[in-house]
Gaussian input, Z-matrix of N, CA and C with variables (Angstrom, degrees):
# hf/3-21g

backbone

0 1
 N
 C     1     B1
 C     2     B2     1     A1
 N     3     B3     2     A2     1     D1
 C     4     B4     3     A3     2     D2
 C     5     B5     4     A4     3     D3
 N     6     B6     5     A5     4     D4
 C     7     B7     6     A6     5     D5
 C     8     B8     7     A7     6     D6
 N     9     B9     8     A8     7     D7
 C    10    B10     9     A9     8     D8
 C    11    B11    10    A10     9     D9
 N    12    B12    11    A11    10    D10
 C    13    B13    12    A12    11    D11
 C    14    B14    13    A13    12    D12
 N    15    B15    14    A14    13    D13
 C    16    B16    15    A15    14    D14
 C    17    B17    16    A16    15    D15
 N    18    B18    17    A17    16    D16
 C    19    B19    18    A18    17    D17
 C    20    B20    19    A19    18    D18
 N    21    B21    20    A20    19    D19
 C    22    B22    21    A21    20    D20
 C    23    B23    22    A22    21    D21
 N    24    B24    23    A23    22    D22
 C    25    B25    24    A24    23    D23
 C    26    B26    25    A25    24    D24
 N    27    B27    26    A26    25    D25
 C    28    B28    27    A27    26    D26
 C    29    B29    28    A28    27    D27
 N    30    B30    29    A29    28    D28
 C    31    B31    30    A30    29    D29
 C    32    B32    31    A31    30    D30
 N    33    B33    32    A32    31    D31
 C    34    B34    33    A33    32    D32
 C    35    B35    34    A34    33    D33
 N    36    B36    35    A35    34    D34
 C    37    B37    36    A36    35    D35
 C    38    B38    37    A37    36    D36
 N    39    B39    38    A38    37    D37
 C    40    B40    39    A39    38    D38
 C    41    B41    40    A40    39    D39
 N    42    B42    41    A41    40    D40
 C    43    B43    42    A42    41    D41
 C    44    B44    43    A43    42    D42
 N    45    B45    44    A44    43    D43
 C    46    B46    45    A45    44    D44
 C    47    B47    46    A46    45    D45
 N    48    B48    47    A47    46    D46
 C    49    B49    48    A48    47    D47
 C    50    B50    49    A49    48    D48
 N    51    B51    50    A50    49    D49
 C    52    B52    51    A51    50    D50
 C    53    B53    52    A52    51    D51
 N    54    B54    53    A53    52    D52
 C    55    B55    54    A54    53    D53
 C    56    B56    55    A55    54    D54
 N    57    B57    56    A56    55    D55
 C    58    B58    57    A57    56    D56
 C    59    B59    58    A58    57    D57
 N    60    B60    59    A59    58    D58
 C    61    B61    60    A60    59    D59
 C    62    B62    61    A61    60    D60
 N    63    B63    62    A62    61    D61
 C    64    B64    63    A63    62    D62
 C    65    B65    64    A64    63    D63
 N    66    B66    65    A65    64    D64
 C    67    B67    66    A66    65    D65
 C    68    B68    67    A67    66    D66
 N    69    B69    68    A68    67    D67
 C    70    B70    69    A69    68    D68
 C    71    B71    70    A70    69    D69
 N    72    B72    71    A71    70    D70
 C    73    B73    72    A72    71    D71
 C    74    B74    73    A73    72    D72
 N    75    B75    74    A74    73    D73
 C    76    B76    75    A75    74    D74
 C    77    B77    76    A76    75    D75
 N    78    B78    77    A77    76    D76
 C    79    B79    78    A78    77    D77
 C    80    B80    79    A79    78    D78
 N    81    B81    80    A80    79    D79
 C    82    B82    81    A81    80    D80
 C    83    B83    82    A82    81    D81
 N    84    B84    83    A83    82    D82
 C    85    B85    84    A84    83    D83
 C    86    B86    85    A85    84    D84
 N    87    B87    86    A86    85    D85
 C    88    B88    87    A87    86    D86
 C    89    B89    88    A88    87    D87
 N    90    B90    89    A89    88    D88
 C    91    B91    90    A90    89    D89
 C    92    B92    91    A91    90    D90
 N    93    B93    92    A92    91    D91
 C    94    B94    93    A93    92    D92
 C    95    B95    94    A94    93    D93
 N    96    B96    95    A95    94    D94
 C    97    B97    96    A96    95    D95
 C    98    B98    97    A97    96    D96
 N    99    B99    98    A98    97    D97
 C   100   B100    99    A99    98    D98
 C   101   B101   100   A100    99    D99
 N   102   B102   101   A101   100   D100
 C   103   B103   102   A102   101   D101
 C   104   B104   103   A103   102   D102
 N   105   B105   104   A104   103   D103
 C   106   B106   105   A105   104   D104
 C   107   B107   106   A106   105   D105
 N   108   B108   107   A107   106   D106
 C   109   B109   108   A108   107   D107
 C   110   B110   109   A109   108   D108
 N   111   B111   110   A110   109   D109
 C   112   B112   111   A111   110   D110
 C   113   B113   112   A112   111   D111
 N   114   B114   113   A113   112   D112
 C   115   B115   114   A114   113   D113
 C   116   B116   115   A115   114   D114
 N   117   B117   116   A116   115   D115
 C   118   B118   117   A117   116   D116
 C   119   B119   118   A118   117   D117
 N   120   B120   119   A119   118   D118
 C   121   B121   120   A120   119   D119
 C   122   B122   121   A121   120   D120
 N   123   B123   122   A122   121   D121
 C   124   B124   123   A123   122   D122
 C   125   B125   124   A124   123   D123
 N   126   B126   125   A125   124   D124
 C   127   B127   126   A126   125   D125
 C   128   B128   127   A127   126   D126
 N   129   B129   128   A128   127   D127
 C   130   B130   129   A129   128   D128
 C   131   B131   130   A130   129   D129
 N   132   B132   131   A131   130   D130
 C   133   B133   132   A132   131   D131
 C   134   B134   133   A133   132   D132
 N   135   B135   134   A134   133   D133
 C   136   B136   135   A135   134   D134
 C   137   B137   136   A136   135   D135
 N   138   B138   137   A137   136   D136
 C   139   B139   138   A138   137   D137
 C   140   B140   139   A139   138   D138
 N   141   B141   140   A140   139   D139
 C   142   B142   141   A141   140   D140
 C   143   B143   142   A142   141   D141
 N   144   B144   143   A143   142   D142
 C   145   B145   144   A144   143   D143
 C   146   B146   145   A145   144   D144
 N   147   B147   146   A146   145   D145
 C   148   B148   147   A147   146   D146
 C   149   B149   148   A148   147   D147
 N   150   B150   149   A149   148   D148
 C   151   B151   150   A150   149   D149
 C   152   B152   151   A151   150   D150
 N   153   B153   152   A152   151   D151
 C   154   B154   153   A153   152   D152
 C   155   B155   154   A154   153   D153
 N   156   B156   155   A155   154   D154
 C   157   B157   156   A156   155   D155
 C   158   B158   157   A157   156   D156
 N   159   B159   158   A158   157   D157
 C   160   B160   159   A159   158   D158
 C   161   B161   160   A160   159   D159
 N   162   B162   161   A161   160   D160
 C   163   B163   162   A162   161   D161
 C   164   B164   163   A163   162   D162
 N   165   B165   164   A164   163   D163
 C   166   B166   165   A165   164   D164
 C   167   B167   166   A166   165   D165
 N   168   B168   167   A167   166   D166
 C   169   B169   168   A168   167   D167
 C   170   B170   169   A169   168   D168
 N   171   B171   170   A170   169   D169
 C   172   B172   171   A171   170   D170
 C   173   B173   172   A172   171   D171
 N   174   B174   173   A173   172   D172
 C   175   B175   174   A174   173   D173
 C   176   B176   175   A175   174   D174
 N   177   B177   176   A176   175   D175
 C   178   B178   177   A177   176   D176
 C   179   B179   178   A178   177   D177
 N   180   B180   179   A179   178   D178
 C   181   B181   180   A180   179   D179
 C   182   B182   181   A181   180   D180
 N   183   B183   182   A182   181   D181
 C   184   B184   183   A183   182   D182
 C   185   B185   184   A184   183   D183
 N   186   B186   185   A185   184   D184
 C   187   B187   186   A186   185   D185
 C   188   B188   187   A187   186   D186
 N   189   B189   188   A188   187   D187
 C   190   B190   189   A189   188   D188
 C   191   B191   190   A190   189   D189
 N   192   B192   191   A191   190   D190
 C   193   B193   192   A192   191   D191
 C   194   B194   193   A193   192   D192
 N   195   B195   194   A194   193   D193
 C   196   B196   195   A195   194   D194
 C   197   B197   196   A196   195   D195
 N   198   B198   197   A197   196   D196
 C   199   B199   198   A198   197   D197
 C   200   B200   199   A199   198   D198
 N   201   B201   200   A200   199   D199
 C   202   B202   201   A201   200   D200
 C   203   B203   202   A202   201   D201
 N   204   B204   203   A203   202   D202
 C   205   B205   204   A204   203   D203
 C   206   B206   205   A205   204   D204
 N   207   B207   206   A206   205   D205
 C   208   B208   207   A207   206   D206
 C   209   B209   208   A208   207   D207
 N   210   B210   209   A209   208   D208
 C   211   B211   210   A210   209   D209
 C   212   B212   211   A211   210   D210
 N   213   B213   212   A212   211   D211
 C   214   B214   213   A213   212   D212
 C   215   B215   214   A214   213   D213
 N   216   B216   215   A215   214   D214
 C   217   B217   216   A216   215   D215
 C   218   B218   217   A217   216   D216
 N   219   B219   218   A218   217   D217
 C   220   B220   219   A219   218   D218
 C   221   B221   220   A220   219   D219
 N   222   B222   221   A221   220   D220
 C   223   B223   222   A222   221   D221
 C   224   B224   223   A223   222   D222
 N   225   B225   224   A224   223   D223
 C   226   B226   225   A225   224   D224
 C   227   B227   226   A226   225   D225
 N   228   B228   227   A227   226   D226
 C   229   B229   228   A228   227   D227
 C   230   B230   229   A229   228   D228
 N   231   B231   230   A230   229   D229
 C   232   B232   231   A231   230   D230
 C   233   B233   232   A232   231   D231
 N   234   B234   233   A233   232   D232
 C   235   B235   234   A234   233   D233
 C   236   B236   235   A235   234   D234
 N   237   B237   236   A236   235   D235
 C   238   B238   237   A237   236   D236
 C   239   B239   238   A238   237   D237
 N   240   B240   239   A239   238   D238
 C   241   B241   240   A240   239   D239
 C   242   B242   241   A241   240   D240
 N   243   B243   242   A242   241   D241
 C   244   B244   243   A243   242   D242
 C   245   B245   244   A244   243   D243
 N   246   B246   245   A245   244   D244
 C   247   B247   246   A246   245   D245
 C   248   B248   247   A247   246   D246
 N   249   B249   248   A248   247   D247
 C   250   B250   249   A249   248   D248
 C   251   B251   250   A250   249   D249
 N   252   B252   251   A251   250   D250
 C   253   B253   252   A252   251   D251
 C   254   B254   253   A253   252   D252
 N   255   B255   254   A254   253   D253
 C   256   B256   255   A255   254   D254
 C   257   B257   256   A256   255   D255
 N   258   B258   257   A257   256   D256
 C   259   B259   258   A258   257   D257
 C   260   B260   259   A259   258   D258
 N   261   B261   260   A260   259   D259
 C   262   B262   261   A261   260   D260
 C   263   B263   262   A262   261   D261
 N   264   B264   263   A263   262   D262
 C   265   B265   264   A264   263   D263
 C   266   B266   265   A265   264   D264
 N   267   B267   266   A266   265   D265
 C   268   B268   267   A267   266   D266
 C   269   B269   268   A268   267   D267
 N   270   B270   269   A269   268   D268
 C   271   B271   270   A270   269   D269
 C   272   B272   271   A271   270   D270
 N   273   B273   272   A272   271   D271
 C   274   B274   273   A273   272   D272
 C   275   B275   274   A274   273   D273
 N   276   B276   275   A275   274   D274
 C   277   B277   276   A276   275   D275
 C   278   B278   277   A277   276   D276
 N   279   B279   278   A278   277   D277
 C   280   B280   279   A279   278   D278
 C   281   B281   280   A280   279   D279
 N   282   B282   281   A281   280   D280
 C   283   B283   282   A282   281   D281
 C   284   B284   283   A283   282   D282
 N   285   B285   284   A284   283   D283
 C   286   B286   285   A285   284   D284
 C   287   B287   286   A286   285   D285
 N   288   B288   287   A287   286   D286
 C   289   B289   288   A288   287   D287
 C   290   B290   289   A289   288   D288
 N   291   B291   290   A290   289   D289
 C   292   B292   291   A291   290   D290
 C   293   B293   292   A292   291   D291
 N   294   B294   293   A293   292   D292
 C   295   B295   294   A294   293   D293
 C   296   B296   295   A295   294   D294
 N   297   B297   296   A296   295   D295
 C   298   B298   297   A297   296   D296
 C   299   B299   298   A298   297   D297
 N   300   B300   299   A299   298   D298
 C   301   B301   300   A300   299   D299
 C   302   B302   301   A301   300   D300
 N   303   B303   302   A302   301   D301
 C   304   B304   303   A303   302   D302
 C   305   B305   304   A304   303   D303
 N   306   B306   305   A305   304   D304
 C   307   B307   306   A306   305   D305
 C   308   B308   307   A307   306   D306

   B1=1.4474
   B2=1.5355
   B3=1.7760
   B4=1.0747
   B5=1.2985
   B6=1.2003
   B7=1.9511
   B8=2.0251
   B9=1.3158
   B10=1.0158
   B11=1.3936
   B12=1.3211
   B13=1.7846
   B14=1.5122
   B15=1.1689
   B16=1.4590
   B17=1.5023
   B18=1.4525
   B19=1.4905
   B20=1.7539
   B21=1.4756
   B22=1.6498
   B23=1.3951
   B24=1.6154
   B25=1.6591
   B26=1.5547
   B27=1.7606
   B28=1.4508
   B29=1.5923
   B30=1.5152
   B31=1.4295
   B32=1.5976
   B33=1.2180
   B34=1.7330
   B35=1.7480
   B36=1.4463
   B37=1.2952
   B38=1.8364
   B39=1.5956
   B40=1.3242
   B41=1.4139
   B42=1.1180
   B43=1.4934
   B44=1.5546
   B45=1.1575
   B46=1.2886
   B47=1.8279
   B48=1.8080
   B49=1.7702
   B50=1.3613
   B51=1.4493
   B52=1.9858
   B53=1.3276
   B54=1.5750
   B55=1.8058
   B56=1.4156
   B57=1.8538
   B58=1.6913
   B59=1.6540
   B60=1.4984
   B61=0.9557
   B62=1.3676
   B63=1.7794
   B64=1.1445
   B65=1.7926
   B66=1.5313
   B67=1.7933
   B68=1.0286
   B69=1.7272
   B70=1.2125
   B71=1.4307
   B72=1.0828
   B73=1.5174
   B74=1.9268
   B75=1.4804
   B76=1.3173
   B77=1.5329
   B78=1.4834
   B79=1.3927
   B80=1.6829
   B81=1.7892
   B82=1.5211
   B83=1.8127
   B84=1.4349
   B85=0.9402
   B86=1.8017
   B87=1.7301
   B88=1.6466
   B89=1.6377
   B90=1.3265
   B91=1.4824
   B92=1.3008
   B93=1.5985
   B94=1.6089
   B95=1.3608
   B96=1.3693
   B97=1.7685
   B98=1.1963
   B99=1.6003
   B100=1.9864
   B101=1.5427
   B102=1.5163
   B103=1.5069
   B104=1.6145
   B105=1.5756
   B106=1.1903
   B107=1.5020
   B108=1.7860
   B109=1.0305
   B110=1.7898
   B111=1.2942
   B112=1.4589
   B113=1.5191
   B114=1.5982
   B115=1.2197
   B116=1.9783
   B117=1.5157
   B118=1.8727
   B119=0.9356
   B120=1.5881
   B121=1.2918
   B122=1.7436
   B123=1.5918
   B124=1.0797
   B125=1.6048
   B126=1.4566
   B127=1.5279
   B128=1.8318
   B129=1.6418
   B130=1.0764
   B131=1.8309
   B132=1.3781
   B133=1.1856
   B134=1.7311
   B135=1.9423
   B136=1.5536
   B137=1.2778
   B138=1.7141
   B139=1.1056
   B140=1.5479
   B141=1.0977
   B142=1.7587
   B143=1.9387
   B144=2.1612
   B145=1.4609
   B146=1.5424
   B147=1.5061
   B148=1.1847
   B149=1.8542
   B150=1.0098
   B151=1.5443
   B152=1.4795
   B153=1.2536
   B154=1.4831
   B155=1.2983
   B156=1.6078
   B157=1.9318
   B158=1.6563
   B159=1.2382
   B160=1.4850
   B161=1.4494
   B162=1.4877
   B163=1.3347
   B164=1.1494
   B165=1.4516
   B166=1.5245
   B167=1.9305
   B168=1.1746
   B169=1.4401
   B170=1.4571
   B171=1.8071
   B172=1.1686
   B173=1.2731
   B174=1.2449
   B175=1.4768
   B176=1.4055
   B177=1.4814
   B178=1.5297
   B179=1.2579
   B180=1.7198
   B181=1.2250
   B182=1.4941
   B183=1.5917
   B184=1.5708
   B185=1.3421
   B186=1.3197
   B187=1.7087
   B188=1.6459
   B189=1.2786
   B190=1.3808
   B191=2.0472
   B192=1.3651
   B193=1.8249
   B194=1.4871
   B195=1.8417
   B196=1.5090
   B197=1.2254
   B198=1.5941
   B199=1.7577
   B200=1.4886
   B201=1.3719
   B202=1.7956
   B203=1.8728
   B204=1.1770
   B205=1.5820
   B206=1.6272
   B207=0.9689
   B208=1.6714
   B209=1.5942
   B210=1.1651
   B211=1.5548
   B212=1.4527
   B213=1.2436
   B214=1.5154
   B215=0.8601
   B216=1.5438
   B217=1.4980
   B218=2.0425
   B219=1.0837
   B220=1.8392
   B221=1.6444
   B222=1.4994
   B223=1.7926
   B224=1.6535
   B225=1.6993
   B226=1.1950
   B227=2.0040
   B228=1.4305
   B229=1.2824
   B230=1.6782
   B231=1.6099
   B232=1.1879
   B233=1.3380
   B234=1.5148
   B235=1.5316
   B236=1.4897
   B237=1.3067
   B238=1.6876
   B239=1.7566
   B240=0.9880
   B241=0.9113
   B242=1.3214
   B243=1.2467
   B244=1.7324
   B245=1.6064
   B246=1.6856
   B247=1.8697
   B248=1.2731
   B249=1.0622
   B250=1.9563
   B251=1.0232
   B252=1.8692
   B253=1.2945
   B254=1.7803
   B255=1.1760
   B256=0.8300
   B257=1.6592
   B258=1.6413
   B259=1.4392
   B260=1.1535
   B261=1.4654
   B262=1.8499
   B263=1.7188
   B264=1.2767
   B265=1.4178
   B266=1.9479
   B267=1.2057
   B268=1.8290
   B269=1.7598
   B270=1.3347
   B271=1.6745
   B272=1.3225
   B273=1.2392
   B274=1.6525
   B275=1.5406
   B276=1.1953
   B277=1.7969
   B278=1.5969
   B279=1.5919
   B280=1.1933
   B281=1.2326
   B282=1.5092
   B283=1.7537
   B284=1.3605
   B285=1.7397
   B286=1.1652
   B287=1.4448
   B288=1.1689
   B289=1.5401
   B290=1.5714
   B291=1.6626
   B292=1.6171
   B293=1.6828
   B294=1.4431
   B295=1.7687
   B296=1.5088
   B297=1.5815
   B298=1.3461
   B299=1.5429
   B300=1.5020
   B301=1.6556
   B302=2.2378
   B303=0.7844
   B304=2.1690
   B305=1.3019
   B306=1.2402
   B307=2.0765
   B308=1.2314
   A1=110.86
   A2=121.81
   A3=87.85
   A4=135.10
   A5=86.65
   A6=105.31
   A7=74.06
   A8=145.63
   A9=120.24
   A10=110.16
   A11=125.88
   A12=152.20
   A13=83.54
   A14=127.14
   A15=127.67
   A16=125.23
   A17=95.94
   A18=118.49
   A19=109.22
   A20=115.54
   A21=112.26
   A22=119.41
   A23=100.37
   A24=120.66
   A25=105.47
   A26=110.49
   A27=121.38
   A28=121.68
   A29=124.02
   A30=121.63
   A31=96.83
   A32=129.40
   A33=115.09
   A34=89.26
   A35=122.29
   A36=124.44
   A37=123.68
   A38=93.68
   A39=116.87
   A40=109.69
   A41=126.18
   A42=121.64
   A43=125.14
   A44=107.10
   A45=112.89
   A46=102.21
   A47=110.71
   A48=97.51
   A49=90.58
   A50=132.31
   A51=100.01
   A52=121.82
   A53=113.89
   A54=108.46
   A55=119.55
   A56=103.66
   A57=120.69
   A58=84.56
   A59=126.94
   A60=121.43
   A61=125.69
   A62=116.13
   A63=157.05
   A64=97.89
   A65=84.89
   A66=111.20
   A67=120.05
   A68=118.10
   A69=129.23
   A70=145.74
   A71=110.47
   A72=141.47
   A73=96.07
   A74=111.32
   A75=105.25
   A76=114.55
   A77=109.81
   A78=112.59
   A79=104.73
   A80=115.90
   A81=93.97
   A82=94.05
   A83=137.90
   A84=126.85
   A85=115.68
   A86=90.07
   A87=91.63
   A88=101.46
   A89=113.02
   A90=92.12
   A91=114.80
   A92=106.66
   A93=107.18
   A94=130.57
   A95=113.41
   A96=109.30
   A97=98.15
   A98=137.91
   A99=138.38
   A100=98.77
   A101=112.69
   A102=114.60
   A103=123.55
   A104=114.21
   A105=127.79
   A106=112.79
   A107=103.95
   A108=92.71
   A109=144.43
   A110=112.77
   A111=129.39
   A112=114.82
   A113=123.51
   A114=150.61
   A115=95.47
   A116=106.26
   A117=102.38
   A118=115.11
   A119=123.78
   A120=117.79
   A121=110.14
   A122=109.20
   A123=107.88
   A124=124.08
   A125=118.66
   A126=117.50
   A127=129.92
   A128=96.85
   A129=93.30
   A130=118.16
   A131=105.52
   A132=123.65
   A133=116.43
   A134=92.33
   A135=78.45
   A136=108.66
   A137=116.66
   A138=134.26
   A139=112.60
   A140=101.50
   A141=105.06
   A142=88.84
   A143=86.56
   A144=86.04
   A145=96.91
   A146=94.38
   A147=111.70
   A148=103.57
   A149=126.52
   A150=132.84
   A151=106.54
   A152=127.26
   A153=130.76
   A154=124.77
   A155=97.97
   A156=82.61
   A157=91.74
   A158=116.29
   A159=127.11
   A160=99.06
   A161=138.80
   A162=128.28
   A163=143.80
   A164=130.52
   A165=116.60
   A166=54.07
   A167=139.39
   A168=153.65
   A169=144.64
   A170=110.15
   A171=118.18
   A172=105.55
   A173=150.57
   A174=135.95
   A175=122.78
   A176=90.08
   A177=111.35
   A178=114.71
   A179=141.48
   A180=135.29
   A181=113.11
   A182=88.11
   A183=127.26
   A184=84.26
   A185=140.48
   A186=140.42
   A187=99.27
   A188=96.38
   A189=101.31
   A190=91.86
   A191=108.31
   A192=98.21
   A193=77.12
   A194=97.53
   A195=120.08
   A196=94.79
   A197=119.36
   A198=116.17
   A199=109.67
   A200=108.11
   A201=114.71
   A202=88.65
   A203=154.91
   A204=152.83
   A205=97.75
   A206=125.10
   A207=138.71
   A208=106.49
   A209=115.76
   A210=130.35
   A211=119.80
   A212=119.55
   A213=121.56
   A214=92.71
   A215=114.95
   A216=121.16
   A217=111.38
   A218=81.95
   A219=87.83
   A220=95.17
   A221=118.82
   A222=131.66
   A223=88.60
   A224=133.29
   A225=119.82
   A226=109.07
   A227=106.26
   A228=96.81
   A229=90.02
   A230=103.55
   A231=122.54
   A232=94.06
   A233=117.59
   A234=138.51
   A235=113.79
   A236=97.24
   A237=107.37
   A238=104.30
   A239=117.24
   A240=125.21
   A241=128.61
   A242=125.22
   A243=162.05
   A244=79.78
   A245=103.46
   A246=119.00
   A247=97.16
   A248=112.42
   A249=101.09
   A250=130.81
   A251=113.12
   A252=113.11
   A253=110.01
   A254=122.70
   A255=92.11
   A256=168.27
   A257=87.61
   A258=103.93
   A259=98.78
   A260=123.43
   A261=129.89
   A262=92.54
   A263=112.43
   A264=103.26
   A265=123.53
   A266=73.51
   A267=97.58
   A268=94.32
   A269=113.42
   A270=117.11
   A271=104.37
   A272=131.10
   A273=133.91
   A274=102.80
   A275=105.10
   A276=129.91
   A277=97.37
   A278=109.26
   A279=122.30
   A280=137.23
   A281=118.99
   A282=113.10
   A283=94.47
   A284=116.68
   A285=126.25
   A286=112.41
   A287=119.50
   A288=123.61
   A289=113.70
   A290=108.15
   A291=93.74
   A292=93.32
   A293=106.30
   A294=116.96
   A295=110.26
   A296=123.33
   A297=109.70
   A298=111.25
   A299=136.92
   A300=131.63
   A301=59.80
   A302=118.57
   A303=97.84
   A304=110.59
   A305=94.47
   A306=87.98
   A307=96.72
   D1=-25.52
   D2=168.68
   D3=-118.30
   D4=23.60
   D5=-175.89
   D6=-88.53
   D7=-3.54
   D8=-174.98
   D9=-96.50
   D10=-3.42
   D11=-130.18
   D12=-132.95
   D13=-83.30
   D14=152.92
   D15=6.67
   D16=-79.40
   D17=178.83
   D18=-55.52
   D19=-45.88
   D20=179.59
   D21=-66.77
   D22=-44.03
   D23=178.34
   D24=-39.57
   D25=-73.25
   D26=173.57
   D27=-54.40
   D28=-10.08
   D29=172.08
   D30=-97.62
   D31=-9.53
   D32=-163.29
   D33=-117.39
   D34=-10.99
   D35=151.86
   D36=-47.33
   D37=-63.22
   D38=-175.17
   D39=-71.85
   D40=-55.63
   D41=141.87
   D42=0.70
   D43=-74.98
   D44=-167.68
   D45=-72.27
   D46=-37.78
   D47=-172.94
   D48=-77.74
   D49=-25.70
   D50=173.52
   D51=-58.19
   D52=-30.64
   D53=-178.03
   D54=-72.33
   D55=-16.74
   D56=-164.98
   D57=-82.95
   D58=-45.92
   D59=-165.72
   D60=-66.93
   D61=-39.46
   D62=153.66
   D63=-9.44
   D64=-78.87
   D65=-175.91
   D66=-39.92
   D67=-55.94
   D68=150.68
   D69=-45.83
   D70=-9.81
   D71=-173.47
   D72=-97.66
   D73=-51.20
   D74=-176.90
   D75=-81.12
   D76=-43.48
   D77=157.65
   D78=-24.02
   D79=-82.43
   D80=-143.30
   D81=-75.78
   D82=3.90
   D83=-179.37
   D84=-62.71
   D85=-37.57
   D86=177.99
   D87=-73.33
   D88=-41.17
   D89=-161.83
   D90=-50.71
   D91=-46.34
   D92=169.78
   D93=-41.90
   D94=-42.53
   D95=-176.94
   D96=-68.74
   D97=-54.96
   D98=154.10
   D99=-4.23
   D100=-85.63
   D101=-174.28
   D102=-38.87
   D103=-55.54
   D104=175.65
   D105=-39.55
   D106=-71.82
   D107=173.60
   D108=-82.11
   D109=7.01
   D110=145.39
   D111=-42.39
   D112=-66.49
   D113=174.03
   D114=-37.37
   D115=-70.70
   D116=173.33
   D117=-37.18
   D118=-44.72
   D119=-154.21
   D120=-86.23
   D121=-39.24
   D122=173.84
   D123=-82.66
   D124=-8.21
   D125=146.95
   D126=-55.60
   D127=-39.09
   D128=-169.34
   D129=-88.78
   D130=-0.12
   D131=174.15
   D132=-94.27
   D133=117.45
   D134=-165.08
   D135=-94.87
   D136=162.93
   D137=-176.36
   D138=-30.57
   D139=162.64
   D140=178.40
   D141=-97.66
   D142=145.18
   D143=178.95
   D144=-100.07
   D145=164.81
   D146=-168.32
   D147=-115.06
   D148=157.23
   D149=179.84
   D150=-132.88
   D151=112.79
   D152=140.40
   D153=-63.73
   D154=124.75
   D155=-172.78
   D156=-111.22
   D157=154.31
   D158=-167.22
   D159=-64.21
   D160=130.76
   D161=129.86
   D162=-58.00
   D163=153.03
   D164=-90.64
   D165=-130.43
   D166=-47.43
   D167=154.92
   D168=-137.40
   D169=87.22
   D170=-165.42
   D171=-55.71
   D172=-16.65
   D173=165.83
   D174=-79.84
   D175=161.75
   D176=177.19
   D177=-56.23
   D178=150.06
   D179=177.39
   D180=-83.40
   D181=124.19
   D182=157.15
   D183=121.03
   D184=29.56
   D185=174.69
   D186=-105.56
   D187=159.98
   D188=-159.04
   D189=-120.03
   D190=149.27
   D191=-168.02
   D192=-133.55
   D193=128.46
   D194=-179.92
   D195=-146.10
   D196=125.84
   D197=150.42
   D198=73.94
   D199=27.84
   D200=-178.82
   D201=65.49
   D202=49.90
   D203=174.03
   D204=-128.85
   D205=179.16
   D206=159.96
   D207=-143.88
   D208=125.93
   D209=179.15
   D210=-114.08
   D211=138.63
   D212=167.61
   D213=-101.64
   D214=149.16
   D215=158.59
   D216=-126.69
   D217=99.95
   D218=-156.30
   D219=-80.07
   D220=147.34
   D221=-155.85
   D222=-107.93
   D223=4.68
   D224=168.86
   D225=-89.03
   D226=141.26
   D227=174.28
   D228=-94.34
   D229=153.48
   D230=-173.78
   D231=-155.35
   D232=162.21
   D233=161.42
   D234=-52.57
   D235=159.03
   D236=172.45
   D237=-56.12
   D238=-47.31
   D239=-165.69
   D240=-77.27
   D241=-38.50
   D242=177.19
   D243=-52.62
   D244=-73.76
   D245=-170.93
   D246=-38.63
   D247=-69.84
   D248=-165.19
   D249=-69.42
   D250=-8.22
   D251=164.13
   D252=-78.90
   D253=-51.20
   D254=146.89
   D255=155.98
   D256=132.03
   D257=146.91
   D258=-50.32
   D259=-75.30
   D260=-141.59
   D261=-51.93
   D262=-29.14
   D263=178.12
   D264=-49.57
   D265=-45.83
   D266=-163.20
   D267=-88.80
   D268=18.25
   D269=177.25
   D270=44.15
   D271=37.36
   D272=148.12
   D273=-98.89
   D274=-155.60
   D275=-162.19
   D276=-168.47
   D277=116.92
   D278=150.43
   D279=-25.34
   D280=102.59
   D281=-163.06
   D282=-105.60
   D283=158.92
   D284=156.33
   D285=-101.53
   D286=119.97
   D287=173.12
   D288=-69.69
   D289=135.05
   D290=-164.54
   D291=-128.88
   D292=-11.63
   D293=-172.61
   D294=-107.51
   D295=137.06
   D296=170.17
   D297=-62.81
   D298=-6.17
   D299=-140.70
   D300=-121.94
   D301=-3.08
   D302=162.16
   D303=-117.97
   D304=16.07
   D305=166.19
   D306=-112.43

């Protein structure tokens, strides 16, 4: 009798974690169709557009903007050399102007 008590106990045990399990099974089933269809909605929604508006002057002030470039044109005379040091200072590179429309 009680290996028979046993035997019901452990089937009305198991019982109950298949329905717990059951539940759980439908639980994440909905969450999933939720997700899925989240996923449609945000595929089918297109990106937001975006606009660049031109600046009005990508250089630094008192730089001069030619040809997509930015130029200083500094009023000290200095050496070839003095100049390109520096430029390299000011993280440019010494240009030679070869056009009147770059002076």
């Amino acid at each position: 009798k009680l290996h028979m008590q046993k035997g019901c106990a452990n089937v009305t045990s198991l019982t109950e974690e298949l329905q717990s399990v059951k539940r759980e099974k439908s639980e994440l089933e909905e969450e999933r169709t939720q997700l899925k269809n989240k996923i449609a909605e945000l595929e089918a929604t297109p990106p937001p557009q975006t606009t660049l508006l031109p600046m009005k002057n990508p250089c630094a002030d008192e730089w001069k903007h030619f040809n997509g470039s930015c130029y200083y044109v500094s009023e000290f005379r200095r050496s070839w050399s003095d100049s390109q040091a520096y430029c390299k200072r000011q993280g440019g590179h010494l240009a030679i102007i070869l056009t009147a429309e770059e002076q």
